[in-house]
C-alpha positions as CSV (number, residue, x, y, z in Angstrom):
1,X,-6.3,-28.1,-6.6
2,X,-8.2,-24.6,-6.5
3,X,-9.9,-25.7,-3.3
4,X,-6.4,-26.7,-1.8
5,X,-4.8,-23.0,-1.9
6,X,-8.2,-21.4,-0.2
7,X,-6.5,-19.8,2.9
8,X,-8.9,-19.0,6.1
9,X,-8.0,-17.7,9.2
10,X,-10.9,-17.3,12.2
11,X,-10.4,-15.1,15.1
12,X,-6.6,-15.8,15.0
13,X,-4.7,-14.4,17.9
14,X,-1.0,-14.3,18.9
15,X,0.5,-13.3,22.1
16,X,4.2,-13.0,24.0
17,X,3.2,-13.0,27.1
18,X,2.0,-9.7,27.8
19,X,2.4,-8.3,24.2
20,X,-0.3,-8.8,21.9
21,X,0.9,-8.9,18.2
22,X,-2.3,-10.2,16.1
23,X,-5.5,-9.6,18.0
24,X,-8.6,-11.9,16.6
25,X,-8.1,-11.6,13.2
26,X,-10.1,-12.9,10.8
27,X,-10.0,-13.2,6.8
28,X,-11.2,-15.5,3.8
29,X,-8.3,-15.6,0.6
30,X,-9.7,-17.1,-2.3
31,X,-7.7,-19.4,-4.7
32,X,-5.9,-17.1,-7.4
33,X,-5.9,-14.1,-5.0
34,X,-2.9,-11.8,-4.7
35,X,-3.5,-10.3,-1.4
36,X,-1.5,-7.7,0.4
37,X,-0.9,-7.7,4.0
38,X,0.1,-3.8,4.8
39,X,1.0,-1.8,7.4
40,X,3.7,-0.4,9.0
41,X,6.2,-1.5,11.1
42,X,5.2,-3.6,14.3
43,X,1.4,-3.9,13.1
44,X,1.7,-7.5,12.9
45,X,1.5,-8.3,9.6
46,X,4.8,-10.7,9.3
47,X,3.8,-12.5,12.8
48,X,0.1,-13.3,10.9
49,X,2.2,-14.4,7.6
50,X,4.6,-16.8,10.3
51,X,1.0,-18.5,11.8
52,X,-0.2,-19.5,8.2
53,X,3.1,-20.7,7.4
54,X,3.6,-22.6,10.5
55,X,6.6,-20.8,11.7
56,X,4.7,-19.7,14.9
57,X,1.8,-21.0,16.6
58,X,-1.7,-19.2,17.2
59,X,-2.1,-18.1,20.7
60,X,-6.1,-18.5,20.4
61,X,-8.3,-19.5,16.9
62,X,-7.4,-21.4,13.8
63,X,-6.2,-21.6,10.4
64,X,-7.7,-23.3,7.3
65,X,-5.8,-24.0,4.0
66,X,-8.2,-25.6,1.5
67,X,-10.7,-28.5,3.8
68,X,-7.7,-29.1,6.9
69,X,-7.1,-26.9,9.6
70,X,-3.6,-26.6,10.0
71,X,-3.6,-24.5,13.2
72,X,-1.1,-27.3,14.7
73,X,0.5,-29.0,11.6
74,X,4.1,-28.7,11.1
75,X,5.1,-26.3,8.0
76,X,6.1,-28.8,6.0
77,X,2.9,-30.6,5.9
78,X,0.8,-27.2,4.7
79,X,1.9,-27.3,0.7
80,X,2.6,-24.0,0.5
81,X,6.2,-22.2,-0.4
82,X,7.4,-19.1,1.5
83,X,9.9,-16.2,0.2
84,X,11.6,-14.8,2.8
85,X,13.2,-11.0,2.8
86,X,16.7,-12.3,2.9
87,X,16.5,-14.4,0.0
88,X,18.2,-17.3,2.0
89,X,20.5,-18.7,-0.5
90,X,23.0,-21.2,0.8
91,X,26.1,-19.3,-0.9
92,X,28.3,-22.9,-1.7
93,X,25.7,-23.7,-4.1
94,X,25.1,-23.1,-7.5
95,X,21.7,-21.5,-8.2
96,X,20.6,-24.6,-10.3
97,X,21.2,-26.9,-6.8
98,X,20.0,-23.7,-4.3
99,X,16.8,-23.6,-6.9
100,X,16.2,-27.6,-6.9
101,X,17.3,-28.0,-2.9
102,X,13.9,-28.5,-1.4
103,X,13.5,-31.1,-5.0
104,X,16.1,-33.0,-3.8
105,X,15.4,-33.1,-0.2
106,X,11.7,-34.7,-1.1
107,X,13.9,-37.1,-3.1
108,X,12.1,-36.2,-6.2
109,X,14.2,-38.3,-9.3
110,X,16.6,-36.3,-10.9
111,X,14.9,-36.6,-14.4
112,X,12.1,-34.4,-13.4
113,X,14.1,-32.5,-11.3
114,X,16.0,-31.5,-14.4
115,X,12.7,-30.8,-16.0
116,X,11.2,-28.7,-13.7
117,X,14.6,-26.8,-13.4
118,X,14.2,-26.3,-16.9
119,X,11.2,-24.8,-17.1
120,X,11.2,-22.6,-13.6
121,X,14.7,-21.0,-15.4
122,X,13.0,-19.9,-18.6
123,X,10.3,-18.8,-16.5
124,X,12.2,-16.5,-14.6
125,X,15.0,-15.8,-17.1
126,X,17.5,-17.3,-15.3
127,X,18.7,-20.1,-17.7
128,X,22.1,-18.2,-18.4
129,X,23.4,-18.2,-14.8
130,X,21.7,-21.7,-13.7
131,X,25.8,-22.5,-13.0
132,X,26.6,-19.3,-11.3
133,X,27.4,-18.6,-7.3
134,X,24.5,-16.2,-5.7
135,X,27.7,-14.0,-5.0
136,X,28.2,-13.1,-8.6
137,X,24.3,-12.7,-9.0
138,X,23.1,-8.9,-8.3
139,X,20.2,-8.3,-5.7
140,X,17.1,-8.8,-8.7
141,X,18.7,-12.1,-9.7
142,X,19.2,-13.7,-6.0
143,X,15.3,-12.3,-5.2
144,X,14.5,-14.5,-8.5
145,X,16.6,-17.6,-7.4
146,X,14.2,-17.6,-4.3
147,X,11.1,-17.2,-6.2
148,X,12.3,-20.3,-9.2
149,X,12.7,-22.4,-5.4
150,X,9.2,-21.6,-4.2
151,X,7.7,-21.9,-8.0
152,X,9.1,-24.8,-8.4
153,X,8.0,-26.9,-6.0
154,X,4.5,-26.2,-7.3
155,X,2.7,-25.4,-4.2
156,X,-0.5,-23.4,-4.8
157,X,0.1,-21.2,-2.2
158,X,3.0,-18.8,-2.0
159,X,3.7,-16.5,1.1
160,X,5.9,-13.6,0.3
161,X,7.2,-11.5,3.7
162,X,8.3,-8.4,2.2
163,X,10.8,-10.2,-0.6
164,X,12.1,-6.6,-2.3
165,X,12.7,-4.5,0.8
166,X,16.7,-5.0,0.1
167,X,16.1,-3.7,-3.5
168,X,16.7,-0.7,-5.1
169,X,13.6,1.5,-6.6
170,X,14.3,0.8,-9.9
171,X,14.8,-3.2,-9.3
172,X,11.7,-3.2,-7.0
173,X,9.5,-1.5,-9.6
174,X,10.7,-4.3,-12.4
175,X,10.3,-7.1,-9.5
176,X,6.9,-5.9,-8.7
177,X,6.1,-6.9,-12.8
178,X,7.9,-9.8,-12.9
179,X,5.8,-11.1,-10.1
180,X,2.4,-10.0,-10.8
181,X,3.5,-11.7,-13.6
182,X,4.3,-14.8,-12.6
183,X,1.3,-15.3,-9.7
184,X,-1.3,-14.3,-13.2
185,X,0.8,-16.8,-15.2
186,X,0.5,-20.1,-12.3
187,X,-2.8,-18.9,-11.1
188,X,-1.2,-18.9,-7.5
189,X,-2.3,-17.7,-4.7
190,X,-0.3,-15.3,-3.0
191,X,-0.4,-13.6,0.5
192,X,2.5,-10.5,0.3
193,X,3.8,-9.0,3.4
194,X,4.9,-4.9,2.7
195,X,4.9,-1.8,4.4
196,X,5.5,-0.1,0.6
197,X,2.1,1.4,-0.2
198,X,3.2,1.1,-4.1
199,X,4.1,-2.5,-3.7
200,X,0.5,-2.5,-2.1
201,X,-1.5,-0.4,-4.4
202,X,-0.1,-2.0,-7.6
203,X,0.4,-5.2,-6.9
204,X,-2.8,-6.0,-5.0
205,X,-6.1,-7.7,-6.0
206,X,-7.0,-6.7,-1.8
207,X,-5.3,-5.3,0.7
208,X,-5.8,-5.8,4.2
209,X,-4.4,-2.7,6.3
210,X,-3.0,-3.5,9.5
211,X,-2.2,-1.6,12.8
212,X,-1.7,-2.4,16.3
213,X,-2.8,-6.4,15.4
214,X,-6.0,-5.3,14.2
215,X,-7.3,-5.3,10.7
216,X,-8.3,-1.4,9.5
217,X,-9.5,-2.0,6.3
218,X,-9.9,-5.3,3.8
219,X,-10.8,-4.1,0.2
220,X,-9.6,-3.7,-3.3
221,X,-6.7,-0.5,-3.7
222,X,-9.4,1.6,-4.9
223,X,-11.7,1.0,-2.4
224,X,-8.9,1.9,-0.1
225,X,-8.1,5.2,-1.7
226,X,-11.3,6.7,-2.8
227,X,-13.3,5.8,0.5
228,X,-10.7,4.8,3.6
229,X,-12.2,3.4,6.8
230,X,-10.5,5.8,9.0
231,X,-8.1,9.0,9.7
232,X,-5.0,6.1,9.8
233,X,-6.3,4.6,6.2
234,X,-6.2,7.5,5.0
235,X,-2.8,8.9,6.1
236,X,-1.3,5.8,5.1
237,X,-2.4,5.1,1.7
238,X,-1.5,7.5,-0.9
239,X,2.1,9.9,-1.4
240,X,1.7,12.8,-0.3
241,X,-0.7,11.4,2.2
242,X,-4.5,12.7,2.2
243,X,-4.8,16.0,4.0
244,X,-6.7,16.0,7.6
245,X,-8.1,19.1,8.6
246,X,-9.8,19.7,12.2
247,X,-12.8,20.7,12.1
248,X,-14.9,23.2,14.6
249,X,-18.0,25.0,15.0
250,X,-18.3,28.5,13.4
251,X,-21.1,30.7,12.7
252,X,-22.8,29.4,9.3
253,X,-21.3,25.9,9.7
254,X,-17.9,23.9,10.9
255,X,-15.0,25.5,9.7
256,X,-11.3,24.8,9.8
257,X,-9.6,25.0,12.8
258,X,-8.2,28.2,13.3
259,X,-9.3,29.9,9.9
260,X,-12.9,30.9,11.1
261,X,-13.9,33.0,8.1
262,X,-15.1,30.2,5.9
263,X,-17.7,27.7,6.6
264,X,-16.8,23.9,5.0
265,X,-19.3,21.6,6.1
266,X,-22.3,21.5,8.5
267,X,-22.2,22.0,11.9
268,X,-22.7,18.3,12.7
269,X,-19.2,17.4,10.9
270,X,-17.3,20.1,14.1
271,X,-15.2,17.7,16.3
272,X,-14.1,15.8,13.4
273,X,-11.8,16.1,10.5
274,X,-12.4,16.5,6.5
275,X,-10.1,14.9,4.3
276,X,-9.0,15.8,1.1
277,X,-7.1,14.3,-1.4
278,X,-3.5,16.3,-2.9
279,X,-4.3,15.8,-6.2
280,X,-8.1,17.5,-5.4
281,X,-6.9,20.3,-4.4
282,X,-7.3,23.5,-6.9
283,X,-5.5,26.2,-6.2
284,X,-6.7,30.1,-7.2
285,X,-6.3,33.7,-6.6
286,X,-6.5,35.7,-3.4
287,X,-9.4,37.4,-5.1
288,X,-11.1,34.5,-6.0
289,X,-13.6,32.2,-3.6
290,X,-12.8,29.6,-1.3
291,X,-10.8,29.2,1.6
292,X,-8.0,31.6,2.4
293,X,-4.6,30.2,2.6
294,X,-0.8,30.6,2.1
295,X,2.3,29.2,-0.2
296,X,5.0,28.1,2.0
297,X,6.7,26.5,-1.2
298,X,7.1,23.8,-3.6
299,X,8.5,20.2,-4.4
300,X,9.5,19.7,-8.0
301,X,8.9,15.8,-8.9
302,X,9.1,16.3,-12.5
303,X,5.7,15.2,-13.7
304,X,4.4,17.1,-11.1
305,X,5.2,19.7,-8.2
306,X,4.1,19.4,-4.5
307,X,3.1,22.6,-3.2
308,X,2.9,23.3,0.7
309,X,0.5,25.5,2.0
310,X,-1.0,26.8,5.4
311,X,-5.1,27.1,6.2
312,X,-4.6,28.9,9.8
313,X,-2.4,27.1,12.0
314,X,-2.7,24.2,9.9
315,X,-0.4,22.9,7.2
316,X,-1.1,20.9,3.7
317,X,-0.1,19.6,0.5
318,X,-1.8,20.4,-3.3
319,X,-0.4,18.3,-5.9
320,X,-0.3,20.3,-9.3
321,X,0.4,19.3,-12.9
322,X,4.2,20.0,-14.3
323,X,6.7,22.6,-12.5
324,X,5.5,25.3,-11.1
325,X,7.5,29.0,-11.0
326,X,7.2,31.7,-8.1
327,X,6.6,29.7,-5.3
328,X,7.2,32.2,-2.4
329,X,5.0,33.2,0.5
330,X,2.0,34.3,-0.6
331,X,-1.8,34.6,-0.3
332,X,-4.1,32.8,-2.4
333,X,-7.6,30.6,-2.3
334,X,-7.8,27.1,-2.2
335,X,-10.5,24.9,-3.2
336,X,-12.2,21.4,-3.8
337,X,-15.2,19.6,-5.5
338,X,-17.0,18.4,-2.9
339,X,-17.3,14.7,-4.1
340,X,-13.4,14.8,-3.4
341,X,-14.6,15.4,0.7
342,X,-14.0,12.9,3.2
343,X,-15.2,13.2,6.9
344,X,-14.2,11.5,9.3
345,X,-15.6,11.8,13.3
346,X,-13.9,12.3,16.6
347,X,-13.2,8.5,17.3
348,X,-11.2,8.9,13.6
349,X,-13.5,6.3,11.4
350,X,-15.3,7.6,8.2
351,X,-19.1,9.0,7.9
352,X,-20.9,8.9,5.3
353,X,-23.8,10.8,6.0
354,X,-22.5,14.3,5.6
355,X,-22.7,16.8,2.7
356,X,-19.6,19.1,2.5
357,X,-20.0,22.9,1.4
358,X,-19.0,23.8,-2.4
359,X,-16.5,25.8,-1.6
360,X,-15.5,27.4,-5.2
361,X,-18.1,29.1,-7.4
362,X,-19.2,28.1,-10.8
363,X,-18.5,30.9,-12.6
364,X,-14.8,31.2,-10.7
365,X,-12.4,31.7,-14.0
366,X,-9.8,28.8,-14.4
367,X,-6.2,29.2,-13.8
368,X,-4.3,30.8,-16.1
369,X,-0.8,29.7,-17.5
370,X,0.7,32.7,-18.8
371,X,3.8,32.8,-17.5
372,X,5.4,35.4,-14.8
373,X,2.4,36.6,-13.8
374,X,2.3,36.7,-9.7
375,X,-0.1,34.8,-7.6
376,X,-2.0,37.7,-7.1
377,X,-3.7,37.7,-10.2
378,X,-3.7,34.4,-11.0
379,X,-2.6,31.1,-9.2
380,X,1.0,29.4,-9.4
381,X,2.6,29.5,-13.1
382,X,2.6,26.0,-14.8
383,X,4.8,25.0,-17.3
384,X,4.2,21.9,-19.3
């Protein structure tokens, strides 16, 4: 059974005439994965989810599930279930017959039928409205009808193309749960179409980023966020998105475009861009070292605020603990460690073999909190 739900794909392409959607493509799931095809819109991700299924055919290479290839088999004939966006619920039936439909149509006899209802029900907490139209169901309970009618036909393999998108935020953060949940719980494995970075990043044993039909990136979420492959991995994975700074030659060292009094990184890193992070970036006074810049204002999220700033001509985005007071224009220094750096060259990918400038002395006094006092002296108030 493990063996049966290992999902290969070798140097898959798909083309519409002159379009190319998927462009030789290749990747290994494991049995038991959970792994996240992301990306945004048009990258290809759904049309490589349709050539596992079977719902289009590979212009060029092949697809594996378990020993077969199943480039050319008919979907039906590849054990696996799929969950579709739109739930597709026929609405004349009751969810117990929508749920045991695909049961019935394999002719499987009625007394397990009922059994496996049974259990699929409980498992998705659905028992009480087994009799119910999907009409009188709200959007969480019609996405589980679809998931008890692709558990239950107990398929190791479950191919999800982006089933929460018609959710609200609060019922696509309880769905995400429900099926992690449910994928640890059958030991399935699971390939999950998104363009929902937090669907991606929490959900996710791997993610494979997509763009233009090409795979960016294939790696665990951490691997993804603490070292992306390239300028578009890192603009796409995390909220706010990492910052991108261009870089270009100065005096002592590359420097930020446009703000030419302070050096950031050797001369070799000039033509590309450092990265840095929201959340790494600290924030002191005017007086203080690092790199001059200005407050253009704040985003209050609650937990934390989202303060915009300016380096030259350039604009970016510090993430800072609780709410912060006195955000007007003003001049301050802003700062990083520099394990937090990420360079990137001038064709966009990530190097590694550059050492970034410490930027902020050692003996530099912390922020203070007492409140009212203007940036000047000290950097934005925080309240807790």
């Amino acid at each position: 059974m493990q063996n049966q739900s290992r999902i290969r794909l070798e140097r898959v392409t798909k083309r519409w005439d002159a379009t190319t959607a998927v462009d030789d493509i290749s990747f290994d799931v494991t049995p038991g994965q959970f792994v996240i095809l992301l990306g945004p819109s048009g990258c290809g991700k759904s049309t490589t989810l349709r050539m596992i299924a079977g719902l289009e055919e590979a212009s060029a290479g092949s697809v594996h599930i378990g020993e077969r290839d199943v480039t050319y088999v008919p979907p039906g004939d590849r054990g696996l279930s799929m969950v579709f966006q739109s739930y597709a619920l026929f609405p004349h039936l009751s969810v117990a017959d929508n749920i045991v439909f695909g049961l019935r149509s394999r002719k499987v006899p009625k007394n397990a039928r009922r059994q496996r209802l049974a259990k699929v029900a409980e498992l998705v907490d659905l028992t009480d409205y087994l009799n119910r139209k999907p009409a009188q169901l709200s959007g969480g309970q019609r996405q589980r009808v679809a998931l008890a009618r692709s558990i239950i036909s107990e398929h190791p393999i479950c191919l999800m193309d982006e089933p929460l998108s018609n959710l609200d935020a609060r019922l696509r953060s309880d769905m995400r749960r429900e099926i992690k949940a449910l994928q640890n719980r059958l030991n399935m494995t699971v390939i999950y179409v998104t363009h929902d970075q937090v669907e991606a990043m929490s959900m996710g044993d791997r993610v494979i980023l997509m763009e233009n039909g090409s795979i960016v990136q294939d790696g665990t979420p951490p691997e993804l966020y603490n070292r992306p492959a390239s300028t578009f991995a890192a603009s796409f994975i995390g909220s706010p998105a990492m910052n991108l700074l261009p870089l270009v030659k100065g005096e002592q060292g590359a420097i930020i475009e446009s703000e030419p009094t302070m050096p950031v990184a050797p001369l070799e890193a000039a033509g590309g861009q450092l990265g840095i992070r929201p959340e790494d970036i600290e924030l002191r006074p005017a007086s203080d070292s690092g790199v001059p810049a200005s407050v253009l204002g704040g985003e209050y999220l609650g937990a934390d605020t989202i303060v915009h700033l300016s380096i030259g001509m350039h604009r970016l985005r510090a993430r800072l603990t609780g709410q912060q007071t006195d955000l007007v224009r003003q001049t301050c220094r802003v700062g990083w460690r520099p394990e937090a750096v990420h360079f990137f060259g001038h064709d966009g990918l990530r190097r590694d073999d550059l050492s970034p400038y410490s930027l902020l002395a050692d003996t530099a006094p912390a922020l203070s909190t007492t409140a009212h006092a203007p940036l000047q002296d000290r950097s934005l108030h925080q309240q807790s």
